[in-house]
The first five atom37 places (N, CA, C, CB, O) and aatype in JSON, in Angstrom:
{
  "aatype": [20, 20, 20, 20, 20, 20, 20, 20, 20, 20, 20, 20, 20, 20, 20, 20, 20, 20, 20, 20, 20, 20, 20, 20, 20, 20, 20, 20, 20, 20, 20, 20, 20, 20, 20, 20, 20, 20, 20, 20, 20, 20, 20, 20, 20, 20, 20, 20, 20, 20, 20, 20, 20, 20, 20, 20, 20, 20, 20, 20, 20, 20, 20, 20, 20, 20, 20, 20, 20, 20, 20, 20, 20, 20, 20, 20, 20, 20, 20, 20, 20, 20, 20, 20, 20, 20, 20, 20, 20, 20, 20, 20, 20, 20, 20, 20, 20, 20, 20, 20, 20, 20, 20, 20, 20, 20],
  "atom_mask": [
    [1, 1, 1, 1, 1],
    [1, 1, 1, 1, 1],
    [1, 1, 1, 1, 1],
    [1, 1, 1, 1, 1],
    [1, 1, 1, 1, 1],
    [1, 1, 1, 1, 1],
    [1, 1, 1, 1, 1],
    [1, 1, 1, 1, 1],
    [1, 1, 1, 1, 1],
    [1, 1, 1, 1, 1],
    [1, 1, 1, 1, 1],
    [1, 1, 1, 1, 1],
    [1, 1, 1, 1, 1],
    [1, 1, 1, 1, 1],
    [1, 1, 1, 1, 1],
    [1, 1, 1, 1, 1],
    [1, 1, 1, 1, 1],
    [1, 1, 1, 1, 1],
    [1, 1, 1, 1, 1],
    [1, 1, 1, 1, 1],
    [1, 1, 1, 1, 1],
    [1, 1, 1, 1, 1],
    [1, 1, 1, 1, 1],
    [1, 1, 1, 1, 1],
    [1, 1, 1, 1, 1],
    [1, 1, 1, 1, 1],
    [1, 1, 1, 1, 1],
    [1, 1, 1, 1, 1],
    [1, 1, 1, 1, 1],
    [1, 1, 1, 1, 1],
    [1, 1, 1, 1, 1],
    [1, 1, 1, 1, 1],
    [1, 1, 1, 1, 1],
    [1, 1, 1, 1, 1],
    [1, 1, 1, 1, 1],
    [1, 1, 1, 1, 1],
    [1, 1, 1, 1, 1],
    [1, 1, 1, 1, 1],
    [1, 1, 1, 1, 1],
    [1, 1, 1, 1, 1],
    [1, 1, 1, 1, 1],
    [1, 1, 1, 1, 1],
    [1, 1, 1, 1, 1],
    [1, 1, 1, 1, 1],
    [1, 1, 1, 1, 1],
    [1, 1, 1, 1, 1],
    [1, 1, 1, 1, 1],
    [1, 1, 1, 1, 1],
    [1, 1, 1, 1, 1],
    [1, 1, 1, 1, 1],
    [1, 1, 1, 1, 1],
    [1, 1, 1, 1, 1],
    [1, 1, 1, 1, 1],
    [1, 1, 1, 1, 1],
    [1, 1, 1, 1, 1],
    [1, 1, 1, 1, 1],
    [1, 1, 1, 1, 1],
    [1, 1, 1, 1, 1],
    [1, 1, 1, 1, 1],
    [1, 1, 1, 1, 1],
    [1, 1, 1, 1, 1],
    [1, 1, 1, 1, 1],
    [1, 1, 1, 1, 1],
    [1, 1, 1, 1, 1],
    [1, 1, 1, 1, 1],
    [1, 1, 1, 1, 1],
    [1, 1, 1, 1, 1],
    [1, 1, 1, 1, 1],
    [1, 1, 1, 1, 1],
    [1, 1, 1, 1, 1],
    [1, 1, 1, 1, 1],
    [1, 1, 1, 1, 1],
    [1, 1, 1, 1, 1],
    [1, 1, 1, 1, 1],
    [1, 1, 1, 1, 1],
    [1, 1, 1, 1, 1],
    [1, 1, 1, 1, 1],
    [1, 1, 1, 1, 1],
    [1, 1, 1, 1, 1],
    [1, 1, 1, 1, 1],
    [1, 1, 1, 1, 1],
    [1, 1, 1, 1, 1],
    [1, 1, 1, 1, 1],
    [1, 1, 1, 1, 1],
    [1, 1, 1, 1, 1],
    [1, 1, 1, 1, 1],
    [1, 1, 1, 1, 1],
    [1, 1, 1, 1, 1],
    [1, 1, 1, 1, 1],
    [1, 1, 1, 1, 1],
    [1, 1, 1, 1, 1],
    [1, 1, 1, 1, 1],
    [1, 1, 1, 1, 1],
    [1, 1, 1, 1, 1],
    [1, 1, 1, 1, 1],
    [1, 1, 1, 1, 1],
    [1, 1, 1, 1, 1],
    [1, 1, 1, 1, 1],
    [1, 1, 1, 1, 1],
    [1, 1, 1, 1, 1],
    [1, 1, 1, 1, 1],
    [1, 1, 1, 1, 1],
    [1, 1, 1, 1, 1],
    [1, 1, 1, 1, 1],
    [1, 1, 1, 1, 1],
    [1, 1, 1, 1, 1]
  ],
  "atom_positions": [
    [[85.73, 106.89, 60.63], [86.55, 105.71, 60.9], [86.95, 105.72, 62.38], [87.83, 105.68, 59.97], [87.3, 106.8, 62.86]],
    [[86.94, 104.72, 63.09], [86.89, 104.49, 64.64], [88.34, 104.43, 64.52], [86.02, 103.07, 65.39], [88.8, 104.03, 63.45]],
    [[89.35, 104.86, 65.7], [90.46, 104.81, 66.14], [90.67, 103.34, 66.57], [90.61, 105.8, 67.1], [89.78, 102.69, 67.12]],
    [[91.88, 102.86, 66.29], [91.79, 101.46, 66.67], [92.59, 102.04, 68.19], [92.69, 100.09, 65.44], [92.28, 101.19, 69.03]],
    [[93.19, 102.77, 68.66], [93.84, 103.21, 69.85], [93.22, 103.86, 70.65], [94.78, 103.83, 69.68], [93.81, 104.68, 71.35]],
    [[91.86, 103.65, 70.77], [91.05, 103.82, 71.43], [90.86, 103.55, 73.3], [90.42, 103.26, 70.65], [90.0, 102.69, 73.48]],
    [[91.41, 104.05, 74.51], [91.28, 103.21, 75.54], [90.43, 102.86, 75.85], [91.61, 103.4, 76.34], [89.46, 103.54, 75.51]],
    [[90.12, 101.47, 76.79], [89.27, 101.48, 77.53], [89.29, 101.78, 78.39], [88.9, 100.88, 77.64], [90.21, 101.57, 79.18]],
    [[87.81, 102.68, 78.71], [87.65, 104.23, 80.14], [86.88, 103.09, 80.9], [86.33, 106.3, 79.73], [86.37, 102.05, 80.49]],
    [[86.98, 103.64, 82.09], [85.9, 103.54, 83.35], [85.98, 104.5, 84.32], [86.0, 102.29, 84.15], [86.98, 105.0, 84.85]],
    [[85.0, 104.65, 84.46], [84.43, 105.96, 85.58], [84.31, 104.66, 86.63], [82.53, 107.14, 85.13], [83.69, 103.6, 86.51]],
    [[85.29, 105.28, 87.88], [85.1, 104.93, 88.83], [84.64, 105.4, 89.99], [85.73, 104.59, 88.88], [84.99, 106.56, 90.23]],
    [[83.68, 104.64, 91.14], [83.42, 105.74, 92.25], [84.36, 105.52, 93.49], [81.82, 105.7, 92.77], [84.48, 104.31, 93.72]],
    [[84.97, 106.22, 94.24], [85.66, 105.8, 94.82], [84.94, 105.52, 96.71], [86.82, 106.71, 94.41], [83.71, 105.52, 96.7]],
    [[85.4, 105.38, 97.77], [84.37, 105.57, 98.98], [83.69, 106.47, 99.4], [84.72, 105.43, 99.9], [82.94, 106.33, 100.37]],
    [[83.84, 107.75, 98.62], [83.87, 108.51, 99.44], [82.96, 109.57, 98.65], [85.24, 108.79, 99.92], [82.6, 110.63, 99.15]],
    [[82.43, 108.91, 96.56], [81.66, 109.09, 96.05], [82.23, 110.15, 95.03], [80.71, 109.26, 96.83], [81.46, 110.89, 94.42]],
    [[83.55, 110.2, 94.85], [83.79, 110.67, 93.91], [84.74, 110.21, 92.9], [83.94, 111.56, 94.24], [85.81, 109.66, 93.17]],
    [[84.13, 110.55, 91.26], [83.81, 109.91, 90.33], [85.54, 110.01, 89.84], [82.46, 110.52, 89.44], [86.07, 111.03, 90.28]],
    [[86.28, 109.29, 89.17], [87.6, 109.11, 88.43], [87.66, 108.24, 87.03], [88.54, 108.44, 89.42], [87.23, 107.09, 86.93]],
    [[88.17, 108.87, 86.14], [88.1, 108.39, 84.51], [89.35, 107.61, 84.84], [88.23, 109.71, 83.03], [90.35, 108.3, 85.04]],
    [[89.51, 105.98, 84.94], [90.8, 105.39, 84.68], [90.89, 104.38, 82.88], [91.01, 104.26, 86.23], [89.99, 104.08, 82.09]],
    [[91.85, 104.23, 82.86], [92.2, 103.68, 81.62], [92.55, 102.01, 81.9], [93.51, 104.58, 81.0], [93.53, 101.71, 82.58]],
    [[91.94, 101.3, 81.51], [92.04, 99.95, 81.59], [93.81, 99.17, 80.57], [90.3, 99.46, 80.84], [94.21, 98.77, 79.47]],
    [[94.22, 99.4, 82.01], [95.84, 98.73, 81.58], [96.46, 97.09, 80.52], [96.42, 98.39, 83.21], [97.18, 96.89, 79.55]],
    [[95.38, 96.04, 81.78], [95.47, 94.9, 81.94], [94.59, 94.21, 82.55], [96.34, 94.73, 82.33], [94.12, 94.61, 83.61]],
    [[94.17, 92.9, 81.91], [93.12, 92.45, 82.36], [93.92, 91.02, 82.96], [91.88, 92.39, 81.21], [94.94, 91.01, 82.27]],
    [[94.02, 89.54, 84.09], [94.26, 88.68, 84.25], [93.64, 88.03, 85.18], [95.15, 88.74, 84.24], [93.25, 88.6, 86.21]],
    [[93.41, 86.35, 84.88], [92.82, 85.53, 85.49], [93.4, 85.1, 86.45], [92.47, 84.75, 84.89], [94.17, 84.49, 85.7]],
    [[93.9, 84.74, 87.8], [94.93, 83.76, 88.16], [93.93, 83.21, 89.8], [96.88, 84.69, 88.39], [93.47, 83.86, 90.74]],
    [[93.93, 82.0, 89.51], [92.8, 81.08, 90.8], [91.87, 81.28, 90.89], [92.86, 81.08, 92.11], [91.29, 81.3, 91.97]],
    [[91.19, 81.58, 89.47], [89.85, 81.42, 89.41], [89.02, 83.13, 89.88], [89.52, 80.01, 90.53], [87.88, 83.5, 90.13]],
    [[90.2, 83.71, 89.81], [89.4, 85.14, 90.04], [90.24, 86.08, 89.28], [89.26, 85.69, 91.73], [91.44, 85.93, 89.06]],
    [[89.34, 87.28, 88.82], [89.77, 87.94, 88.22], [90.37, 89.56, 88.14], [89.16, 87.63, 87.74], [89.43, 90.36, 88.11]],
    [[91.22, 89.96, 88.11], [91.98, 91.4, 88.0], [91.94, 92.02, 87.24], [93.03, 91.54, 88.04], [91.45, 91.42, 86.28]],
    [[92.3, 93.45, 86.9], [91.9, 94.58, 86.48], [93.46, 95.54, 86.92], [90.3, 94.99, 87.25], [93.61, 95.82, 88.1]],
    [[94.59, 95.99, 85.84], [95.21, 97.54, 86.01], [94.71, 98.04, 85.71], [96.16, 98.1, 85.63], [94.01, 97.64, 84.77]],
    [[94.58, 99.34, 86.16], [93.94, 100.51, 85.69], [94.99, 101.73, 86.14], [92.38, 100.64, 86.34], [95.56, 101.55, 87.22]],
    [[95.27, 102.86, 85.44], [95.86, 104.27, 85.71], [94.55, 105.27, 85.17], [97.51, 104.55, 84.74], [93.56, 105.19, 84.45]],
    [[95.26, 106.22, 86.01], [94.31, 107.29, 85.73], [94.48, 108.21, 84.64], [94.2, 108.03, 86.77], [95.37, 109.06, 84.55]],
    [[93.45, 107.95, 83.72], [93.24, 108.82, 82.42], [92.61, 110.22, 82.51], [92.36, 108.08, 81.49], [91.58, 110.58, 83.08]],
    [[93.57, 110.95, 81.75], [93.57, 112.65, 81.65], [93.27, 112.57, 80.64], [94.73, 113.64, 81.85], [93.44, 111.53, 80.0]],
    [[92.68, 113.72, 80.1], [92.52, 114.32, 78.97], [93.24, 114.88, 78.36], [91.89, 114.9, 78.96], [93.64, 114.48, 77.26]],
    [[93.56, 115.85, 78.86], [94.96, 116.56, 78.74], [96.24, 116.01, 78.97], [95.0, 117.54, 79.54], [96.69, 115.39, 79.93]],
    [[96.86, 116.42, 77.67], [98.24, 115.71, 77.52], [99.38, 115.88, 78.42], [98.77, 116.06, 76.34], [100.17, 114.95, 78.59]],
    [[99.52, 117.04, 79.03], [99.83, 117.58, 79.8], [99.73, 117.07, 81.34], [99.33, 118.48, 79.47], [100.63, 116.93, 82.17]],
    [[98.62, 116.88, 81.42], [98.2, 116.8, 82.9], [98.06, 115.12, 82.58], [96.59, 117.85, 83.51], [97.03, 114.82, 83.18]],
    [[98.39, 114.35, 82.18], [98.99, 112.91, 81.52], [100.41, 113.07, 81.82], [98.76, 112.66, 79.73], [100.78, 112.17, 82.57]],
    [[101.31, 113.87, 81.53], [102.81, 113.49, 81.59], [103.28, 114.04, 83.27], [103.81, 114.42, 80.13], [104.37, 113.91, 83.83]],
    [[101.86, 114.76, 83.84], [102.91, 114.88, 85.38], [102.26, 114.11, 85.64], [103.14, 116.11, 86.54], [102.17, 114.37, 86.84]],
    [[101.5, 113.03, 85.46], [100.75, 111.89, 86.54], [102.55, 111.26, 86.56], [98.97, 110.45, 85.67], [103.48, 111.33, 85.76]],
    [[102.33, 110.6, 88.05], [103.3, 109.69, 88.72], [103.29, 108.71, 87.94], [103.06, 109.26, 90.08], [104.43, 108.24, 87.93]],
    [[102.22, 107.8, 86.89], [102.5, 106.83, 86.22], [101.61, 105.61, 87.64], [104.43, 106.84, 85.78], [101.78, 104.39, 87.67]],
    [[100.9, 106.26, 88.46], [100.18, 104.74, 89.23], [99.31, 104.31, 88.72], [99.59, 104.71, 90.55], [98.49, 104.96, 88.06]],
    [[99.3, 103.09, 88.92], [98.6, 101.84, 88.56], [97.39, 100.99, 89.79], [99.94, 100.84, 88.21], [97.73, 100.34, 90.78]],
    [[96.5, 101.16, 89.49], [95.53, 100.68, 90.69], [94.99, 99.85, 90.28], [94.57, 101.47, 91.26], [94.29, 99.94, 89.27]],
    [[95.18, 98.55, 91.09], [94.26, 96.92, 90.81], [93.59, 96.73, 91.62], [94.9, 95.55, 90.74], [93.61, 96.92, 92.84]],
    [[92.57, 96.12, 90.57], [90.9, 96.01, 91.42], [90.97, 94.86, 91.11], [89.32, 96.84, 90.94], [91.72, 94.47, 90.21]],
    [[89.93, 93.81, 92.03], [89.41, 92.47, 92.03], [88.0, 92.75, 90.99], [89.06, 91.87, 93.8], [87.22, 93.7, 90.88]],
    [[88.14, 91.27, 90.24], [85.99, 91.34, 89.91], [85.08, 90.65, 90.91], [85.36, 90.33, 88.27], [85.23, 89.51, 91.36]],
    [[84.11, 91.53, 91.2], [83.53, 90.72, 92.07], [81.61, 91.26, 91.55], [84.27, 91.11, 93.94], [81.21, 92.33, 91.08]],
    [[80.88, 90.01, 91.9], [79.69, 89.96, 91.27], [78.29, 90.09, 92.52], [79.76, 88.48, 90.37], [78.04, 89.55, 93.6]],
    [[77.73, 90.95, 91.79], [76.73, 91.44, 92.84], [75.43, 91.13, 91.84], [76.97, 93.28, 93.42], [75.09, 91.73, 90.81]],
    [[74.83, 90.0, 92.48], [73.38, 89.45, 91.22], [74.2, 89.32, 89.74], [71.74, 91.06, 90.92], [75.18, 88.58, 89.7]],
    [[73.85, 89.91, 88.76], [74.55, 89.86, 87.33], [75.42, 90.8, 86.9], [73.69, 89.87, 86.34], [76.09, 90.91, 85.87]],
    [[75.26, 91.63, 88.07], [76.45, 92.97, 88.27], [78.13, 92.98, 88.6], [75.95, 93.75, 89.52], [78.71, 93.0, 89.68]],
    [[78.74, 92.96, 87.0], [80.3, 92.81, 87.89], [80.78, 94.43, 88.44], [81.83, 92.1, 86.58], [80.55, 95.59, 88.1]],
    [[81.4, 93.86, 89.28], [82.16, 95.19, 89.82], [83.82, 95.07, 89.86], [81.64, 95.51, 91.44], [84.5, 94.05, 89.75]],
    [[84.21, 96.36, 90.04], [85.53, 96.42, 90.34], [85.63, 96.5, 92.02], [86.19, 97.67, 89.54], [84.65, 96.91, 92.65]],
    [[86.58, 96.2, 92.55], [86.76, 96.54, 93.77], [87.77, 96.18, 94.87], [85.85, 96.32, 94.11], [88.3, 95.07, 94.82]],
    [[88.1, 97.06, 95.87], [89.44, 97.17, 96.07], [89.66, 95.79, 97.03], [89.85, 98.71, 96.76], [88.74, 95.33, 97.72]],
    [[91.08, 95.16, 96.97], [91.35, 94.51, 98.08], [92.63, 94.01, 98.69], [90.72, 93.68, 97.97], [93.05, 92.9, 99.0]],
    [[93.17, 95.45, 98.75], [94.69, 95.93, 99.26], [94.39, 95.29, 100.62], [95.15, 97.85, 99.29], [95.34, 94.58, 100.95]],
    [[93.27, 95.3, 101.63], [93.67, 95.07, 103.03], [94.39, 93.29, 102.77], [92.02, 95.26, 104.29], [95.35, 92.93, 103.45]],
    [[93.9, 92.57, 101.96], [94.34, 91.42, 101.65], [95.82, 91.45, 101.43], [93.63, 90.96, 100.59], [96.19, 90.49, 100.77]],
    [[96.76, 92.26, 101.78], [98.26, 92.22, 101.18], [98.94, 91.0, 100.7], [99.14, 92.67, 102.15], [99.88, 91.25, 99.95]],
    [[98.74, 89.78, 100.92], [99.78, 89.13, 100.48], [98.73, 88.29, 99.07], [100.61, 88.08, 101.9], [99.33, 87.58, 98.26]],
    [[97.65, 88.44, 98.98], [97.13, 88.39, 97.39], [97.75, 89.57, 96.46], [95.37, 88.58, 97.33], [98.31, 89.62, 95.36]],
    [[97.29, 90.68, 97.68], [97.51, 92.0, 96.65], [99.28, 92.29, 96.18], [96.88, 93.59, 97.65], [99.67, 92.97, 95.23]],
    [[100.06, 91.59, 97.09], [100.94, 91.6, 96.63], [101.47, 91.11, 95.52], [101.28, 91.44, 97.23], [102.32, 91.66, 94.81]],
    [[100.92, 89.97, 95.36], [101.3, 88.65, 94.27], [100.75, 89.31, 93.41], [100.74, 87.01, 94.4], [101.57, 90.08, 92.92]],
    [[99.56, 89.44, 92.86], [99.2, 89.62, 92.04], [99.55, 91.6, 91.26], [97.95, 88.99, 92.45], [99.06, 92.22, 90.3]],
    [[100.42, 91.89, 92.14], [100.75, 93.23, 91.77], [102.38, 93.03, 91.09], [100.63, 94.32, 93.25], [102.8, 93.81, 90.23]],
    [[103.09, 92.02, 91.55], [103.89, 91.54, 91.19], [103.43, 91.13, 89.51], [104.2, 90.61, 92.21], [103.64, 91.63, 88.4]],
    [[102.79, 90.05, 89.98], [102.47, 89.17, 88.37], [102.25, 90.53, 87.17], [100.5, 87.94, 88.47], [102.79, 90.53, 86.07]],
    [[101.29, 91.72, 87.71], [100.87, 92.61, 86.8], [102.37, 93.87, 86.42], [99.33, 93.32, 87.58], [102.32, 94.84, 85.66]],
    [[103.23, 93.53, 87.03], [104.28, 94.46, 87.06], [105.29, 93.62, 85.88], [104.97, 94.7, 88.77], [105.9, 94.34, 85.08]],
    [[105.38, 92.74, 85.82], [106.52, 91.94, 85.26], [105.55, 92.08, 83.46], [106.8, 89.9, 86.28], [105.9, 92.5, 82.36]],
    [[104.04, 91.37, 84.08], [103.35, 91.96, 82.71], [103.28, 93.07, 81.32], [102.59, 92.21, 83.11], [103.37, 93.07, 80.09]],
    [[103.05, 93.99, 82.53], [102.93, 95.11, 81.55], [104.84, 96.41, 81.66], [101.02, 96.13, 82.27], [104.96, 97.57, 81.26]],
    [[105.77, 95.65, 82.24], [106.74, 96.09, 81.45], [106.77, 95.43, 80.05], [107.93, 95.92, 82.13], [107.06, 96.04, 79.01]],
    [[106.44, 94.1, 80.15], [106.55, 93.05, 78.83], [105.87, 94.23, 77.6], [105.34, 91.22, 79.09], [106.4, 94.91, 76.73]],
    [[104.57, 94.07, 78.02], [103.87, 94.97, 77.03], [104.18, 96.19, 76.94], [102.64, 95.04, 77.19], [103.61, 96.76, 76.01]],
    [[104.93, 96.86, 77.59], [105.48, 98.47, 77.1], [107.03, 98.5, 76.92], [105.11, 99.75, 78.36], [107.63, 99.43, 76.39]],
    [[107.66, 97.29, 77.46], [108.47, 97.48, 77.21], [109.77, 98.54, 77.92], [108.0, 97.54, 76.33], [110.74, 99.12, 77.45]],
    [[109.26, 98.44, 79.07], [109.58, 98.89, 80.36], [110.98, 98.47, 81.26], [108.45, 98.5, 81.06], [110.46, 97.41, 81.61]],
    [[111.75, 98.44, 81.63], [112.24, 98.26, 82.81], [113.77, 98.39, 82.48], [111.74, 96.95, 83.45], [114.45, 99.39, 82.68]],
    [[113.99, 97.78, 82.22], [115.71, 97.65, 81.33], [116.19, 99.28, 81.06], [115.57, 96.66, 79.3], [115.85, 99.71, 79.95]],
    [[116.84, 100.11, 81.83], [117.83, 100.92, 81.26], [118.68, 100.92, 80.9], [118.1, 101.45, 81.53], [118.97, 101.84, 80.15]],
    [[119.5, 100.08, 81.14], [120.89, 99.64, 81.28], [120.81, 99.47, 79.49], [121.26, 98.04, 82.49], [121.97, 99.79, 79.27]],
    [[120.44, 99.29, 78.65], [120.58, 98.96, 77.34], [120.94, 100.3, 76.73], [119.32, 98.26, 76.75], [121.78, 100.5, 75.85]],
    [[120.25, 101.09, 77.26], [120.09, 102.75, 76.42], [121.88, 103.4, 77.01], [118.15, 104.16, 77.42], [122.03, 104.62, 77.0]],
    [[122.88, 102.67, 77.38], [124.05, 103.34, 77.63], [125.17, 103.01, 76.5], [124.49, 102.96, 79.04], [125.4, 101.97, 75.89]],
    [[125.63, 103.97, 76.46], [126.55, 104.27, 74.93], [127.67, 103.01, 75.74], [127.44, 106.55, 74.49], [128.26, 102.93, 76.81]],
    [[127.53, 102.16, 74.46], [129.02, 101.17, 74.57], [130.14, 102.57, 74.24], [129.16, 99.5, 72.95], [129.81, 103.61, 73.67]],
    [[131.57, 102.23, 74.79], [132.25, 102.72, 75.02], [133.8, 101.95, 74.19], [131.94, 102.88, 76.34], [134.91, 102.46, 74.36]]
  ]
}
């Protein structure tokens, strides 16, 4: 029986040709182009709870019938927006941000 909690992996290469297992966060459309969160997936449970928790967004971009991921931080004020949009996102989906709730009424 297949795990329904299964992530989706990608081996990524980075410039410099070496290979990284990330975990596919979030996927979103916004002006006709498309984004990608991704964090970096461990194996180990362990070496999972000291990751910092970063999040790296890639653009899709198409080479012949080939999509790719790929970076485009020098763009800052896309990369900004759209790091924004993916931040407000996926607290939604984890359920993230709000501490202030977890304090003992008094």
């Amino acid at each position: 029986m297949m795990n329904e909690n299964t992530p989706d992996l990608y081996t990524l290469e980075d410039e410099d040709g070496k290979e990284q297992v990330f975990e596919l966060l979030d996927v979103m459309e916004l002006d006709g182009e498309k984004y990608f969160a991704l964090t970096p997936y461990y194996d180990d449970p362990e070496k999972m709870l000291e990751s910092d928790g970063e999040v790296v967004i890639l653009k899709s971009v198409f080479e012949g019938d080939e999509e790719m991921m790929v970076s485009f931080d020098e763009n800052e004020e896309e990369y900004d927006r759209v790091g924004e949009i993916f931040i407000k996102r996926l607290e939604e989906m984890y359920d993230i941000g709000d501490e202030d709730e977890e304090e003992d009424p008094q």
